[in-house]
N, C-alpha and C positions, 0 to 999 in steps of 0.2 A: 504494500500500500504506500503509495508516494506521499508527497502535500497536495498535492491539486487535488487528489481523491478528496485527503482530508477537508480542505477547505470546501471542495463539491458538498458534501456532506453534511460540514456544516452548515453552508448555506441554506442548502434545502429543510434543513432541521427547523433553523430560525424562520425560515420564510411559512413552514408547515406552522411554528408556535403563532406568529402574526397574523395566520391567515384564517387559524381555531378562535385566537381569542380576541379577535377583533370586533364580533358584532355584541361581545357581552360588554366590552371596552368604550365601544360608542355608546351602548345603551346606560350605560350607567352615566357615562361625561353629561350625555345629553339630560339624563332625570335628573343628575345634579346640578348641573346649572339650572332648568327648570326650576328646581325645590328652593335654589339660592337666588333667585329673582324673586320668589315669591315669598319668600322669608325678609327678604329686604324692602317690599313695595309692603307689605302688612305688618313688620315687623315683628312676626308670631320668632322665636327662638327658640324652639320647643326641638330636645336631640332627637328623637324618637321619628320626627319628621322627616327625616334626612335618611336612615337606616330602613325602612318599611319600603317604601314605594322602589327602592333601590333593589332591595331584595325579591320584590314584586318583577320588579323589570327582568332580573336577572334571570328568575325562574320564566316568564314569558319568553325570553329569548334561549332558554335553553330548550324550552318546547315547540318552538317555531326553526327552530336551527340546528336541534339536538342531530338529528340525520342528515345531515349535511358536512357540522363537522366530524362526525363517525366518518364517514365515506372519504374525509379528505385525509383524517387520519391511518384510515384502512387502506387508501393506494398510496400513502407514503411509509408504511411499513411493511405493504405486500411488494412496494417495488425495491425496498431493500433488502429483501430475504431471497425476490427474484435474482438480483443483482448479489448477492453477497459472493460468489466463487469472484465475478470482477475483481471486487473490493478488495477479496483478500491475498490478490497475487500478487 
């Protein structure tokens, strides 16, 4: 196994981790700023606020996307196990 492998490798690692947890990442940015606008025009302060609807979004986007990132996980691990005699010479 050279570096270029390795660095292939890594690439597609990081690009597979950014590509799984991107829509739980925006969906939480996005409820948070939402929460933090509305916190700030009402001045309600309440922590409880911030944690719920966040948790809510998260589970929503894991059931709306749940099979999608399986799938993107499962052909970046079936194509390494495909791949792996490559790899390992």
């Amino acid at each position: 196994m050279n570096s270029d492998t390795v660095v292939y490798l890594a690439r597609e690692a990081m690009f597979t981790v950014l590509l799984v947890s991107a829509p739980i990442l925006i969906s939480t940015l996005v409820i948070g700023l939402l929460i933090s606008f509305f916190q700030a025009v009402t001045h309600l302060q309440e922590q409880t606020l911030t944690f719920v609807p966040k948790i809510v979004g998260v589970l929503a986007v894991i059931v709306l996307f749940g099979s999608w990132m399986l799938n993107v996980m499962l052909s970046y691990m079936s194509g390494l196990f495909i791949n792996i005699n490559r790899y390992i010479q």
